[in-house]
N, C-alpha and C positions, 0 to 999 in steps of 0.2 A: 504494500500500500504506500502509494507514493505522497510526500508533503510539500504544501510551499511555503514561504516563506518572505517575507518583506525584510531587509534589510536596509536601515536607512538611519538618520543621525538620531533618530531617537532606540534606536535599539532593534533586535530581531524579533518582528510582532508575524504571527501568524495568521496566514489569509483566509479570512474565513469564506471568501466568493471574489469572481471578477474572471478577466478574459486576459488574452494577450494575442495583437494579431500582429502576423510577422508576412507584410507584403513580399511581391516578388521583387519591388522598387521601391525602395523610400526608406522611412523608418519606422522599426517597429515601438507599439505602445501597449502599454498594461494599464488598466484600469481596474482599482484593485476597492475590493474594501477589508479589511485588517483591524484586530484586538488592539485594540489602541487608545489613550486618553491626550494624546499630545501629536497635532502633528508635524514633519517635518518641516522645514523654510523650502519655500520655491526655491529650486534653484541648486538645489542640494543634491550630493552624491546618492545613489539608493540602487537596490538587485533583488530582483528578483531570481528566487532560487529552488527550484523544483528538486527535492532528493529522493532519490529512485531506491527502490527496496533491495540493490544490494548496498546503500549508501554513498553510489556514485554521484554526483553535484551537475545539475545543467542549469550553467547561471545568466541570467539577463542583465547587463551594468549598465545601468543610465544615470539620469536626472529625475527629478522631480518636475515636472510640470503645475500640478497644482491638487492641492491638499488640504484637510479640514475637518475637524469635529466638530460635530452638533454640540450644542448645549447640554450637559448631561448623558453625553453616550458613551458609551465606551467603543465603539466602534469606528474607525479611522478610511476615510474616503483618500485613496492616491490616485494620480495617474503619472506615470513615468515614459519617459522617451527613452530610447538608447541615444549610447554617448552624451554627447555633454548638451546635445537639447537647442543647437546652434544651427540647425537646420533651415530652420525660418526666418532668421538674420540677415539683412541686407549687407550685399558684399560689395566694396567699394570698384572702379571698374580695373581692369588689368589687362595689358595690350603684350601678347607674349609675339613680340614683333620679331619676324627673320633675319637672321647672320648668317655668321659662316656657314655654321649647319646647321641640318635641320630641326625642330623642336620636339623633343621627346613630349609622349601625348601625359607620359607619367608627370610632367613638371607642372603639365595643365593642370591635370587634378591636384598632386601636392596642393599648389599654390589654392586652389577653392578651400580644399581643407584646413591648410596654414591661414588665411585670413578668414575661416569661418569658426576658428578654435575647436574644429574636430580632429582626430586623427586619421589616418590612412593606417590600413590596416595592413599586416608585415607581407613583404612581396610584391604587394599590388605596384610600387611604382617601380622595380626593376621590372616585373613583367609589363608593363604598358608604355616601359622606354622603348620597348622591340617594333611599337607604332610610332611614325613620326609626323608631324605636320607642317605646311610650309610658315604657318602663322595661327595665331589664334586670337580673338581679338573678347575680349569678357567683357560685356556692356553690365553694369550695377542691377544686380538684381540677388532676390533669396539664394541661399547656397542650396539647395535644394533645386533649384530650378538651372543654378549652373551645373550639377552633376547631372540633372534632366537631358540637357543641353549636351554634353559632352557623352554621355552613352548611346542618346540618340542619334547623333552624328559618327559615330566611331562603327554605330554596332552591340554596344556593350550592354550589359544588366549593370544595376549597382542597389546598393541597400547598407541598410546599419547592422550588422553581427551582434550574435549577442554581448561579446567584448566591449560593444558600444562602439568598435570603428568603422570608417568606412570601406567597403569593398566596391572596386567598379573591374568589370572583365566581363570576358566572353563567358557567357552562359554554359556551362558544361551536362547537367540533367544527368549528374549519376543517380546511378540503378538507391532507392532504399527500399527496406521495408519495416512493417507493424503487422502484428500478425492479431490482434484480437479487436474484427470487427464488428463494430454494432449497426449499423443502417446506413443508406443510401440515401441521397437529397439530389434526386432525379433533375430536379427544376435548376438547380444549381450545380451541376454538372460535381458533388460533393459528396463525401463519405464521411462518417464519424467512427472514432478511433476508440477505443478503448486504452489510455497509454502509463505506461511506467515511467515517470517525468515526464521530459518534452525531449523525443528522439528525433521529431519531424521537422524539418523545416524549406521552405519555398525554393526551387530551384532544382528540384530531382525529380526523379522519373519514379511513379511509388507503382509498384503491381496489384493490384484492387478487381474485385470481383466483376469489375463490368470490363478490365483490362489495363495496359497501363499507362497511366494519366501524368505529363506534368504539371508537379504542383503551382500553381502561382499563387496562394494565399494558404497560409496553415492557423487557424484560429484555437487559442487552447482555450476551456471552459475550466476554472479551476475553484471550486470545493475540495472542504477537508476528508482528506485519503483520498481524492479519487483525480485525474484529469480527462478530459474530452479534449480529442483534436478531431477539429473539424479540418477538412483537406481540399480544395478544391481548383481545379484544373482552368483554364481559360473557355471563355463562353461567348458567343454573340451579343453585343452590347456592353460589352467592358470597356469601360474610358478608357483612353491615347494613355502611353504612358507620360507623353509630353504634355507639361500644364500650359503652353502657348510661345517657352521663352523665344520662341523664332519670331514672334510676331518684331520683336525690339529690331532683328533684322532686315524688316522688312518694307523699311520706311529710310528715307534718306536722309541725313544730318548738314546742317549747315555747319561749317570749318572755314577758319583762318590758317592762310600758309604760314610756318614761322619760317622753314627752313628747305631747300633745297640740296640734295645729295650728289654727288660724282654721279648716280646713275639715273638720276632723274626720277628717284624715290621722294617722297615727300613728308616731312614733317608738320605735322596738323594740328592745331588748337581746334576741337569740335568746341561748338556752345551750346550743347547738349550736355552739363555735367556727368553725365549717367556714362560719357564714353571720355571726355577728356582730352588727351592729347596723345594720338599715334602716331608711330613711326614706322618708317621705313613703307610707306604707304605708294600704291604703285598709281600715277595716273595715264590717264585714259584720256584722251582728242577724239576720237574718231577717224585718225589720219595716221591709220600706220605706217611707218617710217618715221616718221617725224618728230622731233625732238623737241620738246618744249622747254624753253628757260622761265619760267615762274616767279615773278618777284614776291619777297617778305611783305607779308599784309593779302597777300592776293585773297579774295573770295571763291570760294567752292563748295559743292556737292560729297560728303562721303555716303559710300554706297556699300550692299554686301553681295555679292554675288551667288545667286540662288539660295535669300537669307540663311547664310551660312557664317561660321564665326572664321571659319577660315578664309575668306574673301575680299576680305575690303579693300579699296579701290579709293580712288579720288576720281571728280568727274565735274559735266556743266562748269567750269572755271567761265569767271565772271569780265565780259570785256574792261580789255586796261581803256579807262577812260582815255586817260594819255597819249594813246596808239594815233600815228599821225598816217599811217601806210598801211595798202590791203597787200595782199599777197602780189607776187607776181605773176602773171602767166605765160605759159609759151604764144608768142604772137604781141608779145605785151611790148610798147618801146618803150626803151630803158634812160634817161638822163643823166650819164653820170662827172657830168660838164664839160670844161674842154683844159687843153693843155696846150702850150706854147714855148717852142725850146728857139731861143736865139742864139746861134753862135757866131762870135765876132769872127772878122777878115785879121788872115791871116796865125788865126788859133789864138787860144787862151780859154778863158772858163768861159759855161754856158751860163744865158741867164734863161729860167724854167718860170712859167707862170702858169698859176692852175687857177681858172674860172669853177664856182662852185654853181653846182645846175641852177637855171634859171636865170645867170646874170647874165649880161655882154658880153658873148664873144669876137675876142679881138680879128681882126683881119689876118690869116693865117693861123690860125689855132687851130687843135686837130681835136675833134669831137669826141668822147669818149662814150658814148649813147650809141644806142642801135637797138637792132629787132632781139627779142631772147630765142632763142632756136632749140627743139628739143635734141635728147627725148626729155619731157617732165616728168613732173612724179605723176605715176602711173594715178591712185588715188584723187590727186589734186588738179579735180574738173572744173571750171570757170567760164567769163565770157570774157574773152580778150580785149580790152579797152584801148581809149588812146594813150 
């Protein structure tokens, strides 16, 4: 007969009812009620801990989310998160901009985790260095919706362990099993367990009387001596596991040039705080071949390409008021004034005079103007002027 148990700053209180759901994404929660006259502070370390009837420990480590006793009861309402409860925190933004090489996808997450005060869980980022990206760009939002973000674009699962850390990786669905079952929940594509602690949890392949199902949700029912796990497999009508954060890429930013690069990358003041200031940002004319020189202060568009965090782009650059000349084209006459070499009788030095376009040319001056002749750039179509 197996027990649980509440462990938290007021001491080991005994659960006398409550649940614990452990998604296939996200984190899991317990909501518990417990022998208790005092309860813990939000915010506070706390475990739940199922002990199995040869004595072995399956423990949940979280936080306290929120907590309270009636007036007069002896009974203690919690609900706990894993890990440190840092989930729902808005993370400031981070632009994991391109160098030399390419960005390991583990640095991505670290960094979500490092600014969201959770931890990453052991392995996870040497095996997610083995992915690389050319850039990634973290617009401010929950840390929760940045690992949303980052496993939906990669591929990947992630969720809170019961350790309380984060795990993100490719989904693997090994084989488990539970051998003492009680019913079927046909509608819900679901089985109920009969369990010795908590063996089960989201992300395996379970063998089950109607065949075998991966789990995406494992729900524990826990009274004193006994646990229920409810089990249940993916179904028609189950939310995205993405809460929207692509929308944030799917809208264009207005940005300030500060800085332009040897390669004609760009450094960006956006005026959206939610993104800040990137670098090494690649723009875009619509004139391939062509090189743009950019001045400090310029106006622009950043963009993400197929709202992607790995995409962004600069674009729409805004005309230099300043600009006194249109392009040139082939057929176009060119002005580029004239010039005048006199040299004296008998030798000695020349005298060189250069008219600048548009002024008098002297009587003998050789005109430096004419037709432009291709080929052009291929791309840069126009109507040839005078």
């Amino acid at each position: 007969m197996s027990t649980a148990t509440l462990r938290c700053s007021v001491g080991d209180l005994s659960v006398l009812s409550g649940s614990l759901v452990l998604p296939l994404r996200g984190n899991w929660t317990a909501t518990l009620t417990a022998h208790g006259k005092t309860a813990p502070a939000e915010g506070s370390p706390a475990s739940l801990i199922f002990k199995r009837e040869n004595g072995a420990l399956d423990t949940f480590t979280g936080t306290v989310r929120r907590a309270g006793v009636a007036a007069g009861s002896v009974a203690l309402s919690c609900t706990i998160v894993g890990g440190a409860g840092k989930l729902l925190a808005d993370l400031p933004p981070r632009d994991h901009a391109p160098g030399v090489t390419e960005i390991p996808a583990g640095l991505v997450a670290r960094g979500i985790c490092d600014d969201a005060g959770e931890m990453l869980a052991d392995g996870v980022e040497f095996a997610a260095d083995a992915l690389t990206v050319h850039r990634w760009t973290r617009i401010a939002m929950p840390a929760r919706d940045a690992l949303d973000l980052l496993a939906d674009v990669l591929g990947w699962g992630w969720r809170v362990l019961d350790s309380g850390k984060v795990w993100a990786g490719p989904e693997t669905w090994a084989a488990a099993s539970v051998t003492k079952f009680l019913s079927a929940v046909p509608d819900d594509a679901g089985d109920v367990y009969a369990t010795d602690g908590a063996p089960l949890r989201p992300g395996v392949t379970l063998s089950t009387p109607e065949g075998d199902r991966r789990l995406v949700e494992v729900v524990y029912s826990v009274s004193p001596g006994a646990a229920r796990a409810t089990v249940r497999a993916a179904v028609a009508g189950d939310p995205p596991p993405v809460r929207g954060s692509r929308e944030l890429y799917a809208v264009s930013y207005g940005a300030t040039v500060r800085e332009q690069a040897d390669d004609g990358s760009l450094v960006v003041s956006c005026d959206d705080p939610r993104l800040d200031v990137l670098r090494g940002v690649p723009l875009r004319v619509g004139i391939p071949g062509c090189t743009v020189t950019v001045p400090v202060g310029a106006r622009l568009r950043v963009r993400f390409e197929n709202a992607d965090p790995r995409g962004a782009y600069a674009c729409a650059l805004d005309q230099d008021p300043t600009a006194g000349a249109a392009f040139a084209l082939v057929g176009d006459g060119v002005d580029c004034g004239a010039i005048q070499v006199t040299a004296p009788a008998g030798g000695g030095a020349c005298t060189v005079i250069y008219t600048s376009p548009g002024g008098l040319i002297p009587f003998g001056a050789q005109s430096l103007g004419g037709i432009i002749t291709g080929p052009g750039h291929k791309y840069a179509k126009g109507v040839s002027g005078p």
